[in-house]
C-alpha positions in Angstrom: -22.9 -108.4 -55.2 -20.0 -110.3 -53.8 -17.0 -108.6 -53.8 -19.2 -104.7 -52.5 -19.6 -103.6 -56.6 -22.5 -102.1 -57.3 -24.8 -103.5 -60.1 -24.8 -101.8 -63.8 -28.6 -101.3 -63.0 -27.9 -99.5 -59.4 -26.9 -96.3 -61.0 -28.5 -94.2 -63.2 -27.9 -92.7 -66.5 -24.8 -90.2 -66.2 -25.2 -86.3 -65.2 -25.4 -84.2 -67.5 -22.4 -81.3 -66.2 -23.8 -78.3 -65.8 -23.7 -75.8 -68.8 -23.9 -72.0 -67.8 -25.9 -70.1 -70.3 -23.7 -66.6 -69.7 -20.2 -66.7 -68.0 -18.8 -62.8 -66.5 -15.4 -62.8 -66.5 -13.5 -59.7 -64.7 -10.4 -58.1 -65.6 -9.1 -59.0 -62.2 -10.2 -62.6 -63.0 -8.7 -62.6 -65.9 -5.4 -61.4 -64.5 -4.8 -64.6 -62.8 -3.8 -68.0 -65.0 -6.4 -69.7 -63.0 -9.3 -67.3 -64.3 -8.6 -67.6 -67.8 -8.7 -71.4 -67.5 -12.1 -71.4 -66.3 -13.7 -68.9 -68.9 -11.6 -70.7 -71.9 -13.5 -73.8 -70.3 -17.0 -72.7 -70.3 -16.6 -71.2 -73.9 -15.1 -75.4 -75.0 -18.3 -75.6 -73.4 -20.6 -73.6 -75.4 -21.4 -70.8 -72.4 -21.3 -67.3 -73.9 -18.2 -65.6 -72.2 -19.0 -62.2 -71.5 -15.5 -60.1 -70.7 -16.7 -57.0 -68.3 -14.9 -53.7 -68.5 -14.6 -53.7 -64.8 -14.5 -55.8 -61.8 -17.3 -54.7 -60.0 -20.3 -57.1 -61.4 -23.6 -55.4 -62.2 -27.1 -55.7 -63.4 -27.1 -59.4 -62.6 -30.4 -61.3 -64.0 -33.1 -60.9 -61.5 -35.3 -63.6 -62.6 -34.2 -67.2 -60.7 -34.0 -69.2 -64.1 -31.4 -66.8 -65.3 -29.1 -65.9 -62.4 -29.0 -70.3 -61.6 -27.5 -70.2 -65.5 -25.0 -67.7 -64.4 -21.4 -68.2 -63.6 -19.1 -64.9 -62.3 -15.8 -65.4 -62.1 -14.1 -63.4 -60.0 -11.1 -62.3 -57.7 -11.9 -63.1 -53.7 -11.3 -59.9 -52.3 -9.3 -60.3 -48.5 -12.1 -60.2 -46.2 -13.8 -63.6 -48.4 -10.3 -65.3 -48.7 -10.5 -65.2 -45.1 -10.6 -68.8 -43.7 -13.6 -68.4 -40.6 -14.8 -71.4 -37.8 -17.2 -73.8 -39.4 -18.4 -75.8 -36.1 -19.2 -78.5 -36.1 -18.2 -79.7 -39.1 -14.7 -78.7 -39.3 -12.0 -76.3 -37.7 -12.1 -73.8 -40.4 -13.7 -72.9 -43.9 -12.2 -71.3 -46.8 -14.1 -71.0 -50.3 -13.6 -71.9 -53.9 -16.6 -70.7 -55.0 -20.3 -69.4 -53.7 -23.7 -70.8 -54.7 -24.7 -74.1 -56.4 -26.0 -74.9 -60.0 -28.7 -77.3 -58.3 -32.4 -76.6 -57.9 -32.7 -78.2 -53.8 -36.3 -76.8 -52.8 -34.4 -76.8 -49.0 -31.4 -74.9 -50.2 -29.4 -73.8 -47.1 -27.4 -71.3 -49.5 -31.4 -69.2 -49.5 -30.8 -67.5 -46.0 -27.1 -67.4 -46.4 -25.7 -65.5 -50.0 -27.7 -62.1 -51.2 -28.7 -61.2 -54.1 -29.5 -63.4 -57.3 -28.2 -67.1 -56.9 -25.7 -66.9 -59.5 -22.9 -69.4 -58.7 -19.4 -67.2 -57.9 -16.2 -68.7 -58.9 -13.0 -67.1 -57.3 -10.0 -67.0 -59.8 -7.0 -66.4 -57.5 -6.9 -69.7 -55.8 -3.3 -68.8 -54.9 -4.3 -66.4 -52.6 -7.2 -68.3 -50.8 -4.9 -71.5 -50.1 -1.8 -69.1 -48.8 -4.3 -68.3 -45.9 -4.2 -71.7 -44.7 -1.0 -72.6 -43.3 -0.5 -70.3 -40.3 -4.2 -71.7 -39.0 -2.5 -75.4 -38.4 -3.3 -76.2 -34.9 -5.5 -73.3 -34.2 -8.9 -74.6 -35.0 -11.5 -75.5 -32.2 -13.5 -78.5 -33.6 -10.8 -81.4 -34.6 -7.3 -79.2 -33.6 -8.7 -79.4 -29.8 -11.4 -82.5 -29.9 -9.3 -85.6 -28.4 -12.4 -87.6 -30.0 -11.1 -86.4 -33.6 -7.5 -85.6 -32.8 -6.9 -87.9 -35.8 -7.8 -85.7 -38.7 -5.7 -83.1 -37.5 -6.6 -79.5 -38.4 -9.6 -79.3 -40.6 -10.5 -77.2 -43.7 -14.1 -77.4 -45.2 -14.0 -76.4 -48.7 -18.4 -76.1 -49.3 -19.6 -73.8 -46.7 -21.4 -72.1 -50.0 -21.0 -74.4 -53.1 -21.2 -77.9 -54.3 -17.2 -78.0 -55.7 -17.6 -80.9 -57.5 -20.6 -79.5 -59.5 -18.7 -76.6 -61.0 -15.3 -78.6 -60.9 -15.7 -79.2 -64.7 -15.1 -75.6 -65.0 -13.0 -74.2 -62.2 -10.7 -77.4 -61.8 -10.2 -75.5 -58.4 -10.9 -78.7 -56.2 -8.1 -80.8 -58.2 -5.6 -78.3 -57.4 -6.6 -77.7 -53.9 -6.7 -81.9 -53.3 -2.7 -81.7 -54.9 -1.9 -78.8 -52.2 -3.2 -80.4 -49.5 -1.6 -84.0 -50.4 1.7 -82.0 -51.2 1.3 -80.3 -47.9 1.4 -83.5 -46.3 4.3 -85.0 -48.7 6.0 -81.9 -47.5 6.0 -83.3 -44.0 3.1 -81.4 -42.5 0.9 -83.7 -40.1 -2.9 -83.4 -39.1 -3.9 -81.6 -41.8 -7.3 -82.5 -43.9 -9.6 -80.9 -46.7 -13.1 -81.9 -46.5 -16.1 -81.0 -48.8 -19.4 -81.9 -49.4 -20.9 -82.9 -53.0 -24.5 -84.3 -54.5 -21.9 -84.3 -57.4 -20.9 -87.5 -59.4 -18.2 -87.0 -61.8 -15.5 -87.7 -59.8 -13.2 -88.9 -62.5 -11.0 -86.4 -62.6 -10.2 -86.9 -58.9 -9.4 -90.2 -59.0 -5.7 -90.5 -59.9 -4.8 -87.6 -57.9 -2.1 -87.5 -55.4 -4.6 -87.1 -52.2 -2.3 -88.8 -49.4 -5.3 -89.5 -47.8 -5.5 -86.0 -46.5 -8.9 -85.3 -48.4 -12.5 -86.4 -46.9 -15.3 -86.4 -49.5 -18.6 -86.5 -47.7 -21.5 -87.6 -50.2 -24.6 -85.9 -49.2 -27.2 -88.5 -49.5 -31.3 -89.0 -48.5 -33.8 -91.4 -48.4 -36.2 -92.6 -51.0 -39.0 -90.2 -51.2 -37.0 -87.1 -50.8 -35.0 -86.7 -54.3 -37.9 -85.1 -55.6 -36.5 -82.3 -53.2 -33.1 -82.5 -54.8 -34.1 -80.8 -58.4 -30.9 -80.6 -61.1 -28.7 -83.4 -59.1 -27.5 -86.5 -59.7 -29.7 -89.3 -58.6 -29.1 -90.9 -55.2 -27.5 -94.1 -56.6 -25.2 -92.2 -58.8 -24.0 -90.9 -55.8 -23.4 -94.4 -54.2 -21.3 -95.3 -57.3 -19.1 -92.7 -57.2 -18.6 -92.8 -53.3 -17.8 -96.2 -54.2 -14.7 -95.2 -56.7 -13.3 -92.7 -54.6 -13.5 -94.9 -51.4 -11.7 -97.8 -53.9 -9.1 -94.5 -54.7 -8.0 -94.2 -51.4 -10.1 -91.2 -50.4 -11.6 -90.6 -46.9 -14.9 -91.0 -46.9 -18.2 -89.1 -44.9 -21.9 -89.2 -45.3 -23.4 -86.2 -44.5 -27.0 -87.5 -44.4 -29.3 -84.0 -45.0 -31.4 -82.8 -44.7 -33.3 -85.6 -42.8 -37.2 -85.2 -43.3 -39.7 -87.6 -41.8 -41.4 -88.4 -45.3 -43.8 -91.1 -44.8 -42.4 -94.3 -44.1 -39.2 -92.3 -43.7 -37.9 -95.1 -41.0 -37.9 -98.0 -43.2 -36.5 -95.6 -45.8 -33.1 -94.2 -43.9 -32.5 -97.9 -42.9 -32.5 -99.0 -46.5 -29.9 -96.3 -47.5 -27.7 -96.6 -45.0 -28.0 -100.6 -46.0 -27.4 -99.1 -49.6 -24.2 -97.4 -48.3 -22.8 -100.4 -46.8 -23.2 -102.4 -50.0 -21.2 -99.6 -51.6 -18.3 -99.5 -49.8 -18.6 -103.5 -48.6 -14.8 -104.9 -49.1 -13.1 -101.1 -49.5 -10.0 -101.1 -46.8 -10.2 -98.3 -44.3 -12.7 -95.5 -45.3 -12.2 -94.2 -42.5 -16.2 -93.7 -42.3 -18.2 -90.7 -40.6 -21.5 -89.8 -40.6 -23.3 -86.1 -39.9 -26.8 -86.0 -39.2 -28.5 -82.7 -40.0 -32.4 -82.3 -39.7 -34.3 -80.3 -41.9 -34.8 -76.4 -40.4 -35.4 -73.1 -42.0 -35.4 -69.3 -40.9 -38.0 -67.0 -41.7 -35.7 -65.7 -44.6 -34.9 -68.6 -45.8 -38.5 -69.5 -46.0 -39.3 -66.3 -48.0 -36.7 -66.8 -50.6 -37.1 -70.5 -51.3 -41.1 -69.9 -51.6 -40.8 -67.0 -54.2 -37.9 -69.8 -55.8 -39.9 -72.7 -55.9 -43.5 -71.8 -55.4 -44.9 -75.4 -55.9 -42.6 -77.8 -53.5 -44.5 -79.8 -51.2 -41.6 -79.4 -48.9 -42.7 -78.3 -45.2 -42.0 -75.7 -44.0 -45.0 -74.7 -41.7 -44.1 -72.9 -38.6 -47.0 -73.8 -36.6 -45.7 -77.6 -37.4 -42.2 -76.7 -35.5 -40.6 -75.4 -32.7 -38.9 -72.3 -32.5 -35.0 -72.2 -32.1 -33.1 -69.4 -31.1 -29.1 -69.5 -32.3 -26.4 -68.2 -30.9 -26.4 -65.7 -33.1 -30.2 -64.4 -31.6 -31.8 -65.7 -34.6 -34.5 -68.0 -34.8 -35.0 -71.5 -37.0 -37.4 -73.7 -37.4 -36.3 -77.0 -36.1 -38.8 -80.4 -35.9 -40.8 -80.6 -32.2 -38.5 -82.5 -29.6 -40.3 -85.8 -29.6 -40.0 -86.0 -33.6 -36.3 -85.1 -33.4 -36.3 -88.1 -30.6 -37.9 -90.4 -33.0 -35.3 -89.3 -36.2 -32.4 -89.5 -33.8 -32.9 -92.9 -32.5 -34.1 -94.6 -35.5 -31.0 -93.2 -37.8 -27.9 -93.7 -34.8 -29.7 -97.3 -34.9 -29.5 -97.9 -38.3 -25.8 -96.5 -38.8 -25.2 -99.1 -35.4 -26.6 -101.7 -37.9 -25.3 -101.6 -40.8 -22.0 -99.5 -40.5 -20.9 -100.3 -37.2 -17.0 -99.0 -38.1 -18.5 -95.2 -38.6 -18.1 -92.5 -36.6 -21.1 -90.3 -35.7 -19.4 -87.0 -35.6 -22.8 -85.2 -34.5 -26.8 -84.7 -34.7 -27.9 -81.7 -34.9 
């Protein structure tokens, strides 16, 4: 259209939020005001809130159905709290929560959190955001990078969750958006949150007092992946709310993952990003990035998303890739050289094209 909005028929039906069947709830939890918010909003919900005796959490549901309609919230003891590097997305991470109520048949959270995948919610947000200040200047991505000087010291707030997909509940991303826009009200410079969603709702974020010193980075593919991206909102949902909170002031990123060579994939990524810059056509100063992240997986990862979802046609054959090593010593699974050629120069191309203003922050 016109003036960048996006048709009535672009988007699809609204998301459903997510509904936990069971909600633990420690004593520590509920010791903070922030804890007993969340459990009084899953019961206005209809979850059953289940008050433990103790803070320790124990027999967890084993079965995948039942630990993805599970929410524990909890006290982040020190050594979690901890803000760590997060290269190269940002200079540091800190979490709100751990695990994601979505069904992704690639789920990056597989070789990364033990035990069942029941989604963590950390009640003493107090705490976690105290550990932040004394890191300004200190990271080694954006504190030191003359290329991205401009956003200052960076904190990414989705290492291990979707925030925005749980935010109905822990309302832990509208407070940490006020700190960080008081922080720079306050007269603190270079400082921004980012996080990553598949998430819609954004409503509640819209009116907040941001200051421009949050980045939300909409995870988005191309046609003939979604069927990949079980339990979240559709692609073009996405658009529209990227859309609103680029028209709110917000920072925007893409974070374009993971990319798969489905077939037909190069007319595909051309058509989103082309979707993209119909979105956010006539929005002043998005201040636009884009992260490119191939599809890879360990040989742990692998195991725990075949036993999860047993009958995705996602690839994830070995003898089809090349063997990585990380720094670390670990190995992935990363796409042969000349197909990781062919991804990389169709998708810079297409972000060249169509959103010649964005900043590739990295391929990897």
């Amino acid at each position: 259209m016109p003036d960048g909005t996006l048709s009535p028929d672009a988007a699809t039906r609204p998301t459903r939020p997510w509904t936990p069947a069971r909600v633990l709830v420690t004593p520590g939890a509920l010791s903070w005001p922030h804890g007993t918010a969340m459990a009084e909003r899953a019961a206005a919900l209809g979850a059953e809130v289940v008050r433990l005796k103790a803070d320790r959490l124990s027999n967890l549901p084993d079965a995948y159905k039942d630990a993805k309609r599970t929410l524990a919230v909890v006290v982040a003891s020190p050594s979690r709290r901890r803000p760590q590097p997060i290269p190269p997305s940002a200079d540091f991470r800190f979490d709100l929560a751990e695990g994601c109520p979505a069904h992704c048949s690639y789920c990056y959270l597989a070789g990364s959190l033990a035990g069942p995948p029941i989604v963590r919610a950390y009640a003493n947000l107090p705490e976690i955001l105290a550990e932040l200040p004394p890191l300004l200047g200190q990271g080694r991505v954006t504190s030191t990078d003359a290329a991205r000087a401009a956003e200052g010291t960076t904190f990414e707030a989705s290492c291990y969750t979707d925030p925005l997909g749980i935010e109905h509940i822990t309302g832990s991303l509208a407070e940490t958006i006020r700190h960080f826009g008081a922080w720079d009200a306050a007269g603190a410079n270079g400082v921004q949150l980012r996080f990553t969603t598949k998430y819609d709702a954004v409503e509640p974020l819209l009116t907040l007092p941001h200051t421009r010193r949050t980045r939300i980075r909409f995870s988005l593919n191309a046609k003939g992946t979604e069927r990949f991206e079980g339990g979240a909102p559709r692609v073009a949902n996405r658009l529209a709310a990227m859309q609103r909170m680029a028209r709110a002031g917000y920072r925007i990123g893409l974070t374009i993952a993971p990319i798969i060579p489905v077939p037909g994939w190069e007319a595909a990524y051309d058509a989103l990003f082309a979707d993209c810059a119909a979105a956010l056509d006539g929005v002043p100063e998005p201040d636009l990035t884009v992260e490119l992240i191939t599809h890879r997986f360990t040989e742990g990862s692998k195991k725990v998303l075949d036993g999860w979802y047993p009958g995705s046609a996602l690839e994830m054959d070995p003898d089809q890739r090349s063997r990585k090593l990380t720094k670390f010593g670990s190995a992935k699974y990363v796409y042969p050289k000349a197909t990781m050629a062919d991804l990389r120069r169709a998708l810079e191309a297409s972000v060249a094209r169509h959103l010649p203003a964005a900043r590739i922050l990295y391929w990897t």
